[in-house]
Structures are given as C-alpha cells and as structure tokens.
N, CA, C and O atoms as a GROMACS GRO file, in nm:
protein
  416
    1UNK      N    1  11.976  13.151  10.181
    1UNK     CA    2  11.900  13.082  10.280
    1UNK      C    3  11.758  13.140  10.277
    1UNK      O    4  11.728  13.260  10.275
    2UNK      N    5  11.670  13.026  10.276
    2UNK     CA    6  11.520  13.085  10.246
    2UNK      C    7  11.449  13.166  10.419
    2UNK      O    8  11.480  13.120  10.529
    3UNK      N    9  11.371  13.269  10.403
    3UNK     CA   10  11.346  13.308  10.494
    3UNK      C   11  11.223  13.211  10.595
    3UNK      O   12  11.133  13.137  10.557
    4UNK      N   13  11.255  13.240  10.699
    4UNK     CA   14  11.136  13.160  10.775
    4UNK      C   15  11.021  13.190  10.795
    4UNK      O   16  11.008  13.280  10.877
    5UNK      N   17  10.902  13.137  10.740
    5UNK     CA   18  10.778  13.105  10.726
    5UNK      C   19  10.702  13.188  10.894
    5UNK      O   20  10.668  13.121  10.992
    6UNK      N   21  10.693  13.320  10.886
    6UNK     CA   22  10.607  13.356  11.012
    6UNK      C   23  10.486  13.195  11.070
    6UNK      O   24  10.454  13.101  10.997
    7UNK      N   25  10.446  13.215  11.215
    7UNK     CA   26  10.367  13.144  11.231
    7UNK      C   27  10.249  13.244  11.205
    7UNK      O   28  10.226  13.365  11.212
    8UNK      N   29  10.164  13.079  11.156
    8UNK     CA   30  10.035  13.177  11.139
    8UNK      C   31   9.915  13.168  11.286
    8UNK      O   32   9.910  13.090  11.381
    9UNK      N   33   9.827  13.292  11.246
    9UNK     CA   34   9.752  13.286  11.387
    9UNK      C   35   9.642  13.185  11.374
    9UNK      O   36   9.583  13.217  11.270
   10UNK      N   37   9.591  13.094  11.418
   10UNK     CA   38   9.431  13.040  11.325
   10UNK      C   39   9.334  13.118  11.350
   10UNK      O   40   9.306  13.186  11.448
   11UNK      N   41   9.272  13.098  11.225
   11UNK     CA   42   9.163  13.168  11.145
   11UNK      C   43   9.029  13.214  11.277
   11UNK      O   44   8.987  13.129  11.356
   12UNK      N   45   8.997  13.307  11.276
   12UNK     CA   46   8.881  13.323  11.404
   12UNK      C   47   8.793  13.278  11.336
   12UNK      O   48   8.764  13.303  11.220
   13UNK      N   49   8.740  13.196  11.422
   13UNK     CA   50   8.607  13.151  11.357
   13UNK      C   51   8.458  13.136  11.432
   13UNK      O   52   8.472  13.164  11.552
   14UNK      N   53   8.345  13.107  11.405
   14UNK     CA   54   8.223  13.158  11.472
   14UNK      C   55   8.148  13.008  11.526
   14UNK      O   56   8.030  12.983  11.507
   15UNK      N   57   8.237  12.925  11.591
   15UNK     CA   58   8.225  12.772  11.613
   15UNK      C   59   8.235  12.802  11.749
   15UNK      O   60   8.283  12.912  11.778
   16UNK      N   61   8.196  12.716  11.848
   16UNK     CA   62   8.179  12.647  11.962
   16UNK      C   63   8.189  12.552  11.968
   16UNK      O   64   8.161  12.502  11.859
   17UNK      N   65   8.225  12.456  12.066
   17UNK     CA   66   8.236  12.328  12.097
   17UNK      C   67   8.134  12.261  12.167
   17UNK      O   68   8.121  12.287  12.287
   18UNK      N   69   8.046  12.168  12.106
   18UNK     CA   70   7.898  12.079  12.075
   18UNK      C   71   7.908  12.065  12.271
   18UNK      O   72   7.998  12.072  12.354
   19UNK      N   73   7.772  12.043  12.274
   19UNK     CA   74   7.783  11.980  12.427
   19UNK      C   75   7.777  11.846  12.431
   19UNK      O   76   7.735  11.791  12.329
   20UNK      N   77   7.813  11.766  12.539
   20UNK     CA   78   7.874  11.654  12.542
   20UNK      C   79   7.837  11.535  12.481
   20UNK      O   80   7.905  11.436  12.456
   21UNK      N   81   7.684  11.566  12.452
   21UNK     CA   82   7.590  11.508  12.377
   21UNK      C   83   7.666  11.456  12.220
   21UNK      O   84   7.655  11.351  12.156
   22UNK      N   85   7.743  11.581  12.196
   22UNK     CA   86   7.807  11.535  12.068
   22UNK      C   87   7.894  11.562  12.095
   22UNK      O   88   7.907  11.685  12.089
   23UNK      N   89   8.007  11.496  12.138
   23UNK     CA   90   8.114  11.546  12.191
   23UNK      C   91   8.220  11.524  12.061
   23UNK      O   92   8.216  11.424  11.990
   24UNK      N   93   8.297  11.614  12.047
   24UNK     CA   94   8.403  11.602  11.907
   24UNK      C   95   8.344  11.644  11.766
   24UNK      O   96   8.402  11.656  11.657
   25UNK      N   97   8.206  11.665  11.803
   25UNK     CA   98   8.127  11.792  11.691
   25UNK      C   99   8.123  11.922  11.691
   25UNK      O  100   8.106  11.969  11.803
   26UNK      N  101   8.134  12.010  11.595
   26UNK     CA  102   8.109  12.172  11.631
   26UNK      C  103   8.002  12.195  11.589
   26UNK      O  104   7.935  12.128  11.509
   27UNK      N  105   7.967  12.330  11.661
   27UNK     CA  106   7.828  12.364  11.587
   27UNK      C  107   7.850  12.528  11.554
   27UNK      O  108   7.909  12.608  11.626
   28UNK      N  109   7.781  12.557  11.417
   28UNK     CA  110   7.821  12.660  11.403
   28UNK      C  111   7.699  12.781  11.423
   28UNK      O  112   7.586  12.789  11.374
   29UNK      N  113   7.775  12.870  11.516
   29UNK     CA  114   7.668  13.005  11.577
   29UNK      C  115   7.707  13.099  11.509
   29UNK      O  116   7.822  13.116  11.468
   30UNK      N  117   7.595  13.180  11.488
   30UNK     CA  118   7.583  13.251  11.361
   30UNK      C  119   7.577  13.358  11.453
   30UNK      O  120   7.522  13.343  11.562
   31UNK      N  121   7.647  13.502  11.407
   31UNK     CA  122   7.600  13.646  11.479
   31UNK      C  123   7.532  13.707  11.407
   31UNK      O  124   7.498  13.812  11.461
   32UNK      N  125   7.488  13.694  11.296
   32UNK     CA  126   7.362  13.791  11.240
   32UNK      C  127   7.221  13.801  11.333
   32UNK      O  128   7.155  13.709  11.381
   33UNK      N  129   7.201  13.935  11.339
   33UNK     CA  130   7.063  13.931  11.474
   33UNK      C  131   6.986  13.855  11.399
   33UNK      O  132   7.026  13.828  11.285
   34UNK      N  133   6.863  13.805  11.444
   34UNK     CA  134   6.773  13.718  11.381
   34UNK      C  135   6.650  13.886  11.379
   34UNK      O  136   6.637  13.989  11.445
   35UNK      N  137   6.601  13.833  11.284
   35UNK     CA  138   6.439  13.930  11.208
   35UNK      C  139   6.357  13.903  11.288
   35UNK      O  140   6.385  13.807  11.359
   36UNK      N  141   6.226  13.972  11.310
   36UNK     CA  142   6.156  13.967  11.377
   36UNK      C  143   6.052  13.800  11.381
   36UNK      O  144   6.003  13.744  11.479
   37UNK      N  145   6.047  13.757  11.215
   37UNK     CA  146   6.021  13.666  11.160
   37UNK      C  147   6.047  13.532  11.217
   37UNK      O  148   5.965  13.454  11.264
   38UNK      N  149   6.180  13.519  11.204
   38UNK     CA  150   6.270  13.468  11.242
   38UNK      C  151   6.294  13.409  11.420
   38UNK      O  152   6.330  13.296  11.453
   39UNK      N  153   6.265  13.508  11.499
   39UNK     CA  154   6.242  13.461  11.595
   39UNK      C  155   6.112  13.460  11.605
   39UNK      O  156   6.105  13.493  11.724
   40UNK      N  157   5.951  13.440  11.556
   40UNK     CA  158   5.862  13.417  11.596
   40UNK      C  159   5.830  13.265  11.558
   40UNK      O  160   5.746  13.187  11.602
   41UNK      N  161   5.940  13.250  11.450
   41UNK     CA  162   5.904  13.099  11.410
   41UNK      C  163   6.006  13.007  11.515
   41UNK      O  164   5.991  12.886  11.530
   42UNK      N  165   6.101  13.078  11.576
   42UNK     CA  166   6.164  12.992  11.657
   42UNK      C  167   6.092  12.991  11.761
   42UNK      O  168   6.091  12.881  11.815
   43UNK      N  169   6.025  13.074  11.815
   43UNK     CA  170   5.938  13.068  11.954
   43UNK      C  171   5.814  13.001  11.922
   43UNK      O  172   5.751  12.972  12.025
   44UNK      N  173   5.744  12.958  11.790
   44UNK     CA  174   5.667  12.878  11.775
   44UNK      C  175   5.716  12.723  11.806
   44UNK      O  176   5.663  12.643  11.883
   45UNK      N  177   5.820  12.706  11.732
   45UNK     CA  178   5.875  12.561  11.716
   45UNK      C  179   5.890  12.496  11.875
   45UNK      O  180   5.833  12.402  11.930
   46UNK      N  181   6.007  12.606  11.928
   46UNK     CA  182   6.022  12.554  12.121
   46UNK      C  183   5.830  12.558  12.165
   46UNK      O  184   5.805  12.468  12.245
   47UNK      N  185   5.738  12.620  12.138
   47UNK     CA  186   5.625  12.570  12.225
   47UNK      C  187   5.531  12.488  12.186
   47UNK      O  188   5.437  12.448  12.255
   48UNK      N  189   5.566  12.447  12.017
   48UNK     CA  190   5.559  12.314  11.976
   48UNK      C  191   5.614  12.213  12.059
   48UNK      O  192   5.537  12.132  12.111
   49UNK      N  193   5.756  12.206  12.081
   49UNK     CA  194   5.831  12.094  12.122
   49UNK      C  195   5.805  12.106  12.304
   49UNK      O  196   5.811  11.996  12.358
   50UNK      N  197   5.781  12.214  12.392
   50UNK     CA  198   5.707  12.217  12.485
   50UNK      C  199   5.570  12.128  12.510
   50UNK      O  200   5.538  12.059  12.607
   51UNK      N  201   5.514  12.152  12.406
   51UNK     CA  202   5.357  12.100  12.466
   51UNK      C  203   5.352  11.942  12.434
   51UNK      O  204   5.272  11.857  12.474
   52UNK      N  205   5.496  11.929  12.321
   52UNK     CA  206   5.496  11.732  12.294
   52UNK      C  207   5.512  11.672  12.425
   52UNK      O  208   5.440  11.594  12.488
   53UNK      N  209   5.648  11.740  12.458
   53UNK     CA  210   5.701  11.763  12.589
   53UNK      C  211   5.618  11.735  12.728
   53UNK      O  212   5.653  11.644  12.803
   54UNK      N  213   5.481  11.836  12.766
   54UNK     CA  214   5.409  11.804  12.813
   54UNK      C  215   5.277  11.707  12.767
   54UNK      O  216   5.198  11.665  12.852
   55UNK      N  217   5.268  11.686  12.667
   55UNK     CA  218   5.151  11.583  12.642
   55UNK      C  219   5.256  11.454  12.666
   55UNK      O  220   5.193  11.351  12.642
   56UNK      N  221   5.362  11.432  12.696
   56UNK     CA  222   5.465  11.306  12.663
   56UNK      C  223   5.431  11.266  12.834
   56UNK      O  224   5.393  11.153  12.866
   57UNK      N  225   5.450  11.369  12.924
   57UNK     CA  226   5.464  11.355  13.054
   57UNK      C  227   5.365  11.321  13.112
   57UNK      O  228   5.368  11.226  13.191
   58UNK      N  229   5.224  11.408  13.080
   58UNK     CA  230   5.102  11.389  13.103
   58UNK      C  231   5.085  11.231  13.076
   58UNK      O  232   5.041  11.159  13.166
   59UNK      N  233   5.129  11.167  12.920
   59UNK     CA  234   5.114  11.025  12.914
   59UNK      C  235   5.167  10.945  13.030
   59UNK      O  236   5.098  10.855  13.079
   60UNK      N  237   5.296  10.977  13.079
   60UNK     CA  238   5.376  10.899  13.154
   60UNK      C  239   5.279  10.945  13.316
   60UNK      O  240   5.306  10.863  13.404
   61UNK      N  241   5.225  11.004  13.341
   61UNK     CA  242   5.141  11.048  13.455
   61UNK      C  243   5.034  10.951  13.475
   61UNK      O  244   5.009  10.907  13.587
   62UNK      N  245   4.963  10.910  13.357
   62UNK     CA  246   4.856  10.882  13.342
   62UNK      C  247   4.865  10.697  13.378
   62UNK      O  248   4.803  10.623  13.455
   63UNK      N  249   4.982  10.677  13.273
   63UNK     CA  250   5.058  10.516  13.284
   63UNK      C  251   5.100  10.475  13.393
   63UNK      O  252   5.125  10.355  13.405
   64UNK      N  253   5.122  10.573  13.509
   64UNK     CA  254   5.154  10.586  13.619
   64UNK      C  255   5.064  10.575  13.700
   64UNK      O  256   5.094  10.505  13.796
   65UNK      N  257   4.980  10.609  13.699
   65UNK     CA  258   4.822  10.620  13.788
   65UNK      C  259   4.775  10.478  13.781
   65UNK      O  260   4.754  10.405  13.878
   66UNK      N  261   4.760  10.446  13.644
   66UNK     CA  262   4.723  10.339  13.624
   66UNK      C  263   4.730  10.212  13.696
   66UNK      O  264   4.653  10.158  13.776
   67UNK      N  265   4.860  10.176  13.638
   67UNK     CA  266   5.003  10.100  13.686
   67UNK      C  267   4.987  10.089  13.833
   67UNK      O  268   4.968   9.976  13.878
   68UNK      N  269   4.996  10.224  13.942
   68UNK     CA  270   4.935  10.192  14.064
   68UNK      C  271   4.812  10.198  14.120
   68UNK      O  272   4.798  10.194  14.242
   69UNK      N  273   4.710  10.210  14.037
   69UNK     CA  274   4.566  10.157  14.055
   69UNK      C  275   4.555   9.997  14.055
   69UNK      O  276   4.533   9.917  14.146
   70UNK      N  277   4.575   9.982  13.931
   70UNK     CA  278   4.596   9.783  13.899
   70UNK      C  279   4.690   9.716  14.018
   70UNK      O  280   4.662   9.614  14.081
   71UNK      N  281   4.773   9.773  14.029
   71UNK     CA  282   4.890   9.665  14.161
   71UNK      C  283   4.786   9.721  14.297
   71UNK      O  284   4.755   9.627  14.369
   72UNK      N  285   4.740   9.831  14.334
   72UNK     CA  286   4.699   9.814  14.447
   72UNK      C  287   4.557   9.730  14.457
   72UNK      O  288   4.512   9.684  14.562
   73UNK      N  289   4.491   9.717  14.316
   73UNK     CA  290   4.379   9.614  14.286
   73UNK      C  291   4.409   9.459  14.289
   73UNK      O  292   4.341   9.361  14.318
   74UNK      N  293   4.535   9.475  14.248
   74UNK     CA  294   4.554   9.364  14.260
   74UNK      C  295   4.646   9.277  14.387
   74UNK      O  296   4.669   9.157  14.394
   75UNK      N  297   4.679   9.369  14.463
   75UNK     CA  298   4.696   9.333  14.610
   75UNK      C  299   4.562   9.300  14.670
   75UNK      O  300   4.535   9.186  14.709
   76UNK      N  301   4.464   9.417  14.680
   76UNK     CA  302   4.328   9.393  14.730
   76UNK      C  303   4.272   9.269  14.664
   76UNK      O  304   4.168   9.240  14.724
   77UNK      N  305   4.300   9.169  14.549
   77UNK     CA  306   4.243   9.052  14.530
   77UNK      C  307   4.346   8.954  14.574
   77UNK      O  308   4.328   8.835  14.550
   78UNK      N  309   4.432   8.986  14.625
   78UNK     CA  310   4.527   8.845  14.698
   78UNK      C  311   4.488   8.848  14.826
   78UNK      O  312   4.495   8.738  14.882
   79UNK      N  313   4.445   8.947  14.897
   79UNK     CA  314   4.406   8.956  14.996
   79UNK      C  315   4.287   8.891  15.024
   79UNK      O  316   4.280   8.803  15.110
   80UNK      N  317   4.182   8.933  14.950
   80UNK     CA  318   4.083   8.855  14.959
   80UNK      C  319   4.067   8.750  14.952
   80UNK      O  320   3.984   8.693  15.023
   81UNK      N  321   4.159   8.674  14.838
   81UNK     CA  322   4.188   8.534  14.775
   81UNK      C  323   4.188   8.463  14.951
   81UNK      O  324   4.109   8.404  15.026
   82UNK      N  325   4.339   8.518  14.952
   82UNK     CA  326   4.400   8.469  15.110
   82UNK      C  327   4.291   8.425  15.197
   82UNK      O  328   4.284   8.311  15.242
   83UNK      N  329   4.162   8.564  15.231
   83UNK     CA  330   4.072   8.517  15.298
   83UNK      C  331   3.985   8.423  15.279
   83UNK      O  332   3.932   8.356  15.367
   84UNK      N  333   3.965   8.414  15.146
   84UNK     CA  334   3.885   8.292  15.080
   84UNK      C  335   3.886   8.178  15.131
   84UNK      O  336   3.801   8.098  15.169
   85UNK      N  337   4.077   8.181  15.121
   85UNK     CA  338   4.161   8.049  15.127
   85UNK      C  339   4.094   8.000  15.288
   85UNK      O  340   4.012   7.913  15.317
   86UNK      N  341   4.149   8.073  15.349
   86UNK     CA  342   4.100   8.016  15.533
   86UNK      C  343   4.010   8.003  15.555
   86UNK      O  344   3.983   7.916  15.638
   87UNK      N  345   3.916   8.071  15.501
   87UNK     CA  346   3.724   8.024  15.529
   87UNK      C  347   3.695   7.916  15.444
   87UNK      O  348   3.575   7.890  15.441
   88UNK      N  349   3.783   7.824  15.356
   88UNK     CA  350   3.744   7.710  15.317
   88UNK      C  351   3.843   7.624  15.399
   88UNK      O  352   3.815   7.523  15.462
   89UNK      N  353   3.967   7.684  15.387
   89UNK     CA  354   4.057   7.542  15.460
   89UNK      C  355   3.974   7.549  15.618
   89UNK      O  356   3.968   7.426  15.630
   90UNK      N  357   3.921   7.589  15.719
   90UNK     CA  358   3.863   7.613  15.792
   90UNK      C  359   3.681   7.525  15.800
   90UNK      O  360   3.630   7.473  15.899
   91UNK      N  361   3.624   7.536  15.662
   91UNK     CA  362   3.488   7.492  15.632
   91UNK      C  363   3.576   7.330  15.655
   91UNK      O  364   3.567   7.273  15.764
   92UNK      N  365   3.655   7.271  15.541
   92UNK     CA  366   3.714   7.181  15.568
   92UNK      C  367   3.756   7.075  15.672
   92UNK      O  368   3.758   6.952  15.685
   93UNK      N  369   3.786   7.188  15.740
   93UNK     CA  370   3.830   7.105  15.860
   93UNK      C  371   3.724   7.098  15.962
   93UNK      O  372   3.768   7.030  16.055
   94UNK      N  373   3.625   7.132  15.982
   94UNK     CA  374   3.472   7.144  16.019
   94UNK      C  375   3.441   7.005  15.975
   94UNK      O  376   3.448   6.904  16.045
   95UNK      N  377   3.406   7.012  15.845
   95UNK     CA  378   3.354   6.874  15.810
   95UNK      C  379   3.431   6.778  15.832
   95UNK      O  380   3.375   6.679  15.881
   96UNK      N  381   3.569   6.767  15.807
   96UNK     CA  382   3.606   6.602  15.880
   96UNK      C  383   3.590   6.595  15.989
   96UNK      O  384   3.600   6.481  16.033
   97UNK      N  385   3.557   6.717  16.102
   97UNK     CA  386   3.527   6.689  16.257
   97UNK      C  387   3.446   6.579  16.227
   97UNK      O  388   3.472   6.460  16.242
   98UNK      N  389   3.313   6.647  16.170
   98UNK     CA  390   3.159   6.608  16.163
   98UNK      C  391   3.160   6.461  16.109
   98UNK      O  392   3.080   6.374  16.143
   99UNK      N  393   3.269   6.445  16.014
   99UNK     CA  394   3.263   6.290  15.910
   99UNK      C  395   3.348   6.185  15.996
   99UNK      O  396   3.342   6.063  15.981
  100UNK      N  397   3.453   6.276  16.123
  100UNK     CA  398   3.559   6.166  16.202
  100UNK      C  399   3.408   6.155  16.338
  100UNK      O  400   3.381   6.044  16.385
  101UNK      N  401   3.336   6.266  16.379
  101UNK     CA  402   3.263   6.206  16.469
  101UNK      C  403   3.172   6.110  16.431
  101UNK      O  404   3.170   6.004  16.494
  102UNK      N  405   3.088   6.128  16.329
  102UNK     CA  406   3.002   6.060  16.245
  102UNK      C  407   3.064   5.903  16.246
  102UNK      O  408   3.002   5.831  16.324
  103UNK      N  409   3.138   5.857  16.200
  103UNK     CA  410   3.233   5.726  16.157
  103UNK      C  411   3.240   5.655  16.341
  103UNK      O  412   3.244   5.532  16.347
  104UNK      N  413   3.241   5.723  16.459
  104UNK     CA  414   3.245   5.678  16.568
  104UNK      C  415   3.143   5.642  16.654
  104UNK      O  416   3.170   5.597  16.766
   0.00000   0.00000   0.00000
C-alpha cells in the first residue's frame, strides 16, 4: 500500500491582494529596502503626479468660475430683457390709448 502524500503547506509568497480597483489581481511587493536613488526618483514621480493633480483641479476651478460668471450674466440679461419687455408692452399700450382716443 502506497504511503500517503503529506499535505503540502502553500508556498509563502510576497503578494497582496490588489485593491478593489482591481479586484481578483495581485500585486507583487517587493521587501528589498529601496537605495537612496531609488526613492528620490519615486518622490520625484508622486510630485510630478501631484502638481498634474493640482494643475487638473486648478483647471476644474477655473471652468467653474467661469461657468458661474456666464449663468449669473446671463440671468442679469433675462432680467433686463424682461424689463425691456414691459417698457414696450407698456409704450404699446400708451399708443393705442392715444390712436383709440384719436379715432373718437
């Protein structure tokens, strides 16, 4: 009778499980310390991707300002329109007084 096959333990390995973003992906973390090198180019890259980051927002700030400059400009010309409107429907009705008294 053949002997039975110990279970095996699985393999340790240097993986984590992705955040949800990729969910059912691993990503693999490395324990070697990083060189001095090494992390100056990573702290370059994050304040690269920082300042896109903020020039991205600054855009969306700006599109924003805008956006409610123009709508409140352009409330202030319906408004006015509006007033337009009554100081002619108003002139209007003035003159057919003048054209119904006139005719009598």
């Amino acid at each position: 009778m053949p002997l039975p096959i110990p279970a095996r333990r699985p393999r340790a390995t240097y993986q984590q499980a992705a955040p949800r973003l990729c969910a059912g992906k691993l990503l693999l973390v490395s324990v070697v310390p990083m060189n001095a090198e090494r992390i100056a180019s990573a702290l370059t890259r994050i304040e690269a991707a920082m300042a896109r980051i903020d020039a991205v927002r600054e855009g969306l700030s700006e599109s924003e300002a805008k956006a409610s400059s123009s709508s409140a400009r352009v409330v202030g010309l319906v408004n006015v329109h509006e007033k337009l409107r009554e100081q002619v429907a108003e002139s209007l009705r003035e003159l057919d007084e003048l054209l119904a008294a006139l005719e009598e």
